[in-house]
N, C-alpha and C positions, 0 to 999 in steps of 0.2 A: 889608333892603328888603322890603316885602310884593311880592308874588307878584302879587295884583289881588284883585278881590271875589270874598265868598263861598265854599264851601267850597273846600279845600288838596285836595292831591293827596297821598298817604299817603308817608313816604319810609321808604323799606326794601330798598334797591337797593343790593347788593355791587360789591365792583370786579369779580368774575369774574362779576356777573349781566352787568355794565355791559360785560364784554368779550364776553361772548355774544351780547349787544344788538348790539353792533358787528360783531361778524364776521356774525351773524345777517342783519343785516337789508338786507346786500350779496350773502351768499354764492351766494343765486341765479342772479347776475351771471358768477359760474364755469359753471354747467350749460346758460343758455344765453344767446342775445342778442347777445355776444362775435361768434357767427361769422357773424353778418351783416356784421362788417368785413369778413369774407374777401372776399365777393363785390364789394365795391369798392375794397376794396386789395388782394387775394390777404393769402398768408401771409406774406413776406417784407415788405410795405407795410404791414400793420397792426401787423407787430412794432414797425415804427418810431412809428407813432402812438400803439402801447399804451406804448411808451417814453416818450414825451412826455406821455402823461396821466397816467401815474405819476410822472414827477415833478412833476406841476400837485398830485397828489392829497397827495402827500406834505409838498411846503412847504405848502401848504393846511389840513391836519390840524394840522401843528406852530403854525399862528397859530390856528387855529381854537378851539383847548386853550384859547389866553389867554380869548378873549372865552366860552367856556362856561364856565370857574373864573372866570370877576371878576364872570357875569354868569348866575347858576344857574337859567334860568327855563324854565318847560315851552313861551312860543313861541321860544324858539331863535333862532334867525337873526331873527325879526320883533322881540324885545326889545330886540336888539343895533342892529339900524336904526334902529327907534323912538326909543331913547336917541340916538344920532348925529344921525340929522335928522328928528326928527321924526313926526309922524302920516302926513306922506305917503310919507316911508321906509321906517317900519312899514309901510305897504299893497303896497310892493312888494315886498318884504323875506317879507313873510307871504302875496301870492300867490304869487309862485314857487316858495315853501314847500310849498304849496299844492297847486300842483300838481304841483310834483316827488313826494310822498308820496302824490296820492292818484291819478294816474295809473300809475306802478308797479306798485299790485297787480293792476289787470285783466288787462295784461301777463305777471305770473309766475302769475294763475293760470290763463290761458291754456294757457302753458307745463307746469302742472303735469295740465290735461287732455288734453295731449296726451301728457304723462308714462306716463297711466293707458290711455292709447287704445291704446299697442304693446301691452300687458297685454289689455286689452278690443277689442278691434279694432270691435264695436260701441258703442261709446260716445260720444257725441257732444260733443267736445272743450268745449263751452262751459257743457253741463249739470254738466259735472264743475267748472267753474271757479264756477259759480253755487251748489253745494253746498258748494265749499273756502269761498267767502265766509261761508256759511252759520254753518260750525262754529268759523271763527276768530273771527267779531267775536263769538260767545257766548263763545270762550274768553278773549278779551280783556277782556270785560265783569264777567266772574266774578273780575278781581282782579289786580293789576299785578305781587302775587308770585308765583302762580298764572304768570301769562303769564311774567313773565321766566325761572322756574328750567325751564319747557316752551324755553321760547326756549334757553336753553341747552345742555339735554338734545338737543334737534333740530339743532343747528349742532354740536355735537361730533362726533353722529352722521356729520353732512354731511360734515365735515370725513374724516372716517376715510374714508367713500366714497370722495373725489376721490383720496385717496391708495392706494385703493384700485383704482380706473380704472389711474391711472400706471403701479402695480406691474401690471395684466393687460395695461397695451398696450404697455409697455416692450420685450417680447421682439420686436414687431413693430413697432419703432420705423425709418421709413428716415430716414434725411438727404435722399435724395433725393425721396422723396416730398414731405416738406416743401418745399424751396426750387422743385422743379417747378412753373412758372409763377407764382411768387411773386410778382409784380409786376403787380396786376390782370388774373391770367390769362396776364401775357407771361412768358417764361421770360427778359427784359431787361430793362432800368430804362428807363422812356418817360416822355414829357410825363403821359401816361397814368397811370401809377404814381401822380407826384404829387398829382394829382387825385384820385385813390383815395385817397391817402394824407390828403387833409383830408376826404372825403366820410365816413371811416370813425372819423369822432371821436366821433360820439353810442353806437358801440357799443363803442369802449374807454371811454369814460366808464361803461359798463353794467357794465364789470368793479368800478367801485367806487361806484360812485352811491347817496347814503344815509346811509353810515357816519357823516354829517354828521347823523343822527336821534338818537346817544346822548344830542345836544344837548336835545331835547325832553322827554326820563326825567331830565335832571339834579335839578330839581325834584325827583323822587321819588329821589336817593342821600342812601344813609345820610351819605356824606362826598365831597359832589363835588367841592371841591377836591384831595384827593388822589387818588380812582379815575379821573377822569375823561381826565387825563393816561396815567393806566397803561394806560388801556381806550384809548385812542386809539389808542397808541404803539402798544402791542403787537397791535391790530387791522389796523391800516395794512399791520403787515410779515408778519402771518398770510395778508393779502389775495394781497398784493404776489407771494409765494411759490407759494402756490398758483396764482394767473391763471397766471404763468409757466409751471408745470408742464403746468396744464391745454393750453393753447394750442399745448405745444410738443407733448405727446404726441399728440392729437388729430391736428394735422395730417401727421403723421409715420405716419399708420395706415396711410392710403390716399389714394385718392384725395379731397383734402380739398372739391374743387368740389361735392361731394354732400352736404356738410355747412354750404355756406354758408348756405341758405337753407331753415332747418327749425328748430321749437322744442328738439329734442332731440339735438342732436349727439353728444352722447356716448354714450347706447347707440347711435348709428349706426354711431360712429368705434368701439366694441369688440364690434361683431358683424361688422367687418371683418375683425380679428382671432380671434375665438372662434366665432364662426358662431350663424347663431339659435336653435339648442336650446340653446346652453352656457348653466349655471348662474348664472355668473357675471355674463349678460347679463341672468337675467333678478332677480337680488339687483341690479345694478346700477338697473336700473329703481324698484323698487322703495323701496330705499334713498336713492335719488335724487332720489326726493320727500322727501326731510327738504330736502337743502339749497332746495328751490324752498318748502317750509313756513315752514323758516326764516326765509326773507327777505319772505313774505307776513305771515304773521303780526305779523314784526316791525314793518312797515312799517305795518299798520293800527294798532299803536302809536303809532308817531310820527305820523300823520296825526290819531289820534284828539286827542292832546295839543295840535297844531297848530293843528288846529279849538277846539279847549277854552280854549286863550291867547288867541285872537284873538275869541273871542265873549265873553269876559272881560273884555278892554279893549275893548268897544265896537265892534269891527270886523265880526263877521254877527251875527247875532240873537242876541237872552238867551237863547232856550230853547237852542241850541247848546250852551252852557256848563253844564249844567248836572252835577252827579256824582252817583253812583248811590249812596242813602242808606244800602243797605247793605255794597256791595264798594266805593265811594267809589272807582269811577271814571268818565269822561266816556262813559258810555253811549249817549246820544244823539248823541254826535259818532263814535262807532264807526260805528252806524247810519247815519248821513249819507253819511260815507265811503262806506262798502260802497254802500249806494242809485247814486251817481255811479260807482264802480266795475261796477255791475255793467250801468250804462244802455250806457257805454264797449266793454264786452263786446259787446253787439248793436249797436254804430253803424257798420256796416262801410260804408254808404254815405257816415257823414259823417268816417270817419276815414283808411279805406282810399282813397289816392289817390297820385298821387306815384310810381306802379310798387312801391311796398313792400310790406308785408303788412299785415294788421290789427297786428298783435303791432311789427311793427319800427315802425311808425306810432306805434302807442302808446308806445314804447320813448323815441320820437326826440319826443315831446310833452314827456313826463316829462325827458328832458335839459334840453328848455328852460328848465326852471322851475329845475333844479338850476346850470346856469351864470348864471342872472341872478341867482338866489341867493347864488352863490362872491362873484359879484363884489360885491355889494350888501356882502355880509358882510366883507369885507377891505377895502371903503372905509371901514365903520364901522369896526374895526381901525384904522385912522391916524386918522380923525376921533377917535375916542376918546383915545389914544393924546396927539393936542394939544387937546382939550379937559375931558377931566378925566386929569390928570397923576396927579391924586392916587388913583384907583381901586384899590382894594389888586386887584393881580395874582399868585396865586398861583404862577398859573406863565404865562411869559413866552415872546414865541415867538421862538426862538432865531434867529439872526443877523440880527434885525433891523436893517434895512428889507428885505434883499435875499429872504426869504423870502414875506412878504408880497406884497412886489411883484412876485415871478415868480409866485405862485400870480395874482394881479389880472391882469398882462395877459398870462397864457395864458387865463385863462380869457374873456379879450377874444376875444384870438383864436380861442378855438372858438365865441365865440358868434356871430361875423361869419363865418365859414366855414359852420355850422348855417343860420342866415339863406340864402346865398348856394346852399347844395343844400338846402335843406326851406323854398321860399319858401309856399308856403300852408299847412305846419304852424305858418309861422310868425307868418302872418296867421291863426291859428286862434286861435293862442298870445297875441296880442296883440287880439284881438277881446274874449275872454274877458275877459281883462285890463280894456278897456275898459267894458267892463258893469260889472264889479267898480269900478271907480272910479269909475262912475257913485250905486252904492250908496254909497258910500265918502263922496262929496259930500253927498251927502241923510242921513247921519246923525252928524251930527258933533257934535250934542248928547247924545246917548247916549255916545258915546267920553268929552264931558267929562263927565258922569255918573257913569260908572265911573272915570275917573279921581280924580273928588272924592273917590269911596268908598274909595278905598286906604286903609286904617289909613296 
């Protein structure tokens, strides 16, 4: 099946590029974001919600493999809709694509300005995040092999960090520090708790939010029906390991209420342990911006692709789509991104609201777009499923229907629970929306345009 008009996207993607991609473009998701749950479910309350979203995340992956092998294209989740229902499935399919990718990076690299601020103490959190956009979307721009084998150079790195944390804060590990007031604060289980317990969904969803972007490079693997499985699988349970470790040792440091509500918990939580001159505080620092790199970098990947597919097929402007004649990739939609990433960075009056913070704000925006996505994309899953029987499926998602459909209506359920505590992010979320469908309406002769031009 062609791809859409006009130039390909190069493919030259390993399965260990395509696992770096993955674990990559979440891993920031471990360093911070996570412990904004605490402060509305404590520690003991968000264990139970990060429970629950690991296993949404995981039946989730395992269907999600079918529809990225039968259906190998750079918009991902919006090609899978598209096919199922249509132009106006596509449109919702590929905004909440949309904005699940391209709301993400202002978020980590936020987080990675204020990575750089315990280091600089004059530095001003947001110039740092406006210079990271800077040098990534040139690095993205210069070449998709290029990006990916940096992408994995930097998550390996990450990775050894977080294992590195564990190994220094282990020796100061209490039990009881941990479950001390576990229960939004209460040292009991209350009506309370419970509440916490669904308010703190968008931030164990932070622990894996993404991973669903290898979708978008499948287009560029050398063989993505077979890597694409392996990179899933084996990213999923890279994630899954690590969130664990991280969560459990952090809260176990100290006092973990001083690390609900700040970009950086982790050098917080092992300068409780090692004190602020130790070395290893300030290597952690340091180092620690691989994994928030990681997952910045990665993610203006898949945003750039996202934008590249959907101005393809006719859904924002031609010039959007267009690929860079000599490194042949979507340059201008790199650009784009960053531009909206970086407006998101300065909107503290239109984002910050709600008691949160700019950062958990933008955090709990970008959830939105990725739960209407889940579910978008596992309806097409059974649509597909009974309406082309015959789709050659490399690989199929195992215990079908029951996987499927715990991943669809969990992911109901966090989006009516999201809704019901973030009611004007979610009227932001859905305003957006509105505008975009308004465009959506007004060019619908262009969509069939490009689609005539399909070879």
């Amino acid at each position: 099946m062609s791809t859409g008009t006009g130039p390909g996207l190069k493919k030259s993607l390993s399965t260990l590029q395509l696992w770096g991609i993955a674990v990559g473009l979440v891993i920031s998701g471990e360093y911070f974001g996570w412990s904004y749950g605490w402060a509305s479910a404590g520690t003991l309350g968000f264990l139970v919600t990060a429970g629950f979203i690991a296993l949404m995340y995981t039946t989730f992956i395992f269907s999600f493999t079918e529809l990225t092998t039968s259906i190998p294209h750079a918009g991902g989740p919006f090609e899978y809709c598209r096919r199922a229902f249509g132009p106006t499935g596509g449109y919702i399919a590929g905004y909440a694509t949309l904005v699940e990718f391209v709301f993400a990076p202002p978020a980590i690299s936020l987080a990675i300005g204020s990575y750089l601020a315990v280091q600089f103490p004059g530095l001003d959190p947001k110039t740092a995040a406006v210079g990271a956009y800077l040098i990534f979307m040139t690095l993205n721009i210069l070449g998709v092999q290029i990006a990916a084998t940096f992408e994995l150079v930097v998550t390996l790195i990450a990775i050894f960090e977080l294992l590195v944390f564990m190994g220094v804060v282990a020796p100061g590990f209490s039990l009881a520090n941990f479950v001390k007031g576990g229960w939004s604060g209460q040292d009991g289980f209350s009506l309370g708790a419970i509440s916490g317990i669904f308010a703190a969904i968008p931030f164990a969803i932070w622990f894996f939010l993404a991973i669903e972007g290898v979708a978008m490079a499948a287009e560029e693997a050398k063989d993505p029906k077979r890597s694409i499985p392996i990179a899933y699988i084996a990213g999923i349970l890279t994630l899954l390991a690590l969130a664990i470790g991280v969560m459990i040792f952090a809260g176990g440091a100290g006092d973990w209420t001083k690390l609900a509500n700040i970009n950086d918990p982790l050098p917080q939580a092992m300068k409780i342990i090692v004190g602020e001159s130790s070395g290893w505080l300030h290597m952690l620092v340091w180092l620690g911006l691989f994994g928030l790199v990681a997952s910045f970098h990665g993610i203006i990947l898949g945003y750039s692709r996202q934008i590249f597919a959907l101005s393809r097929a006719g859904y924002l402007p031609a010039f959007l789509g267009k690929v860079h004649p000599k490194f042949q990739t979507p340059h201008v939609a790199v650009i784009a991104g960053g531009v909206v990433g970086i407006l998101a960075i300065f909107s503290d009056e239109l984002i910050s609201f709600g008691g949160q913070t700019l950062t958990a704000n933008i955090v709990t925006m970008s959830v939105f777009g990725a739960i209407v996505m889940y579910i978008s994309s596992m309806a097409s899953l059974f649509a597909l499923r009974k309406n082309e029987p015959s789709l050659p499926r490399p690989f199929r998602a195992p215990v079908f229907p029951l996987f499927p459909a715990f991943a669809l209506v969990a992911a109901v359920i966090c989006l009516g629970t999201m809704i019901y505590y973030n009611p004007l992010i979610a009227v932001l979320f859905l305003g957006l929306g509105a505008i975009g469908y308004a465009y959506f309406l007004f060019t619908g002769k262009r969509r069939e345009e490009a689609l005539s031009a399909v070879a």
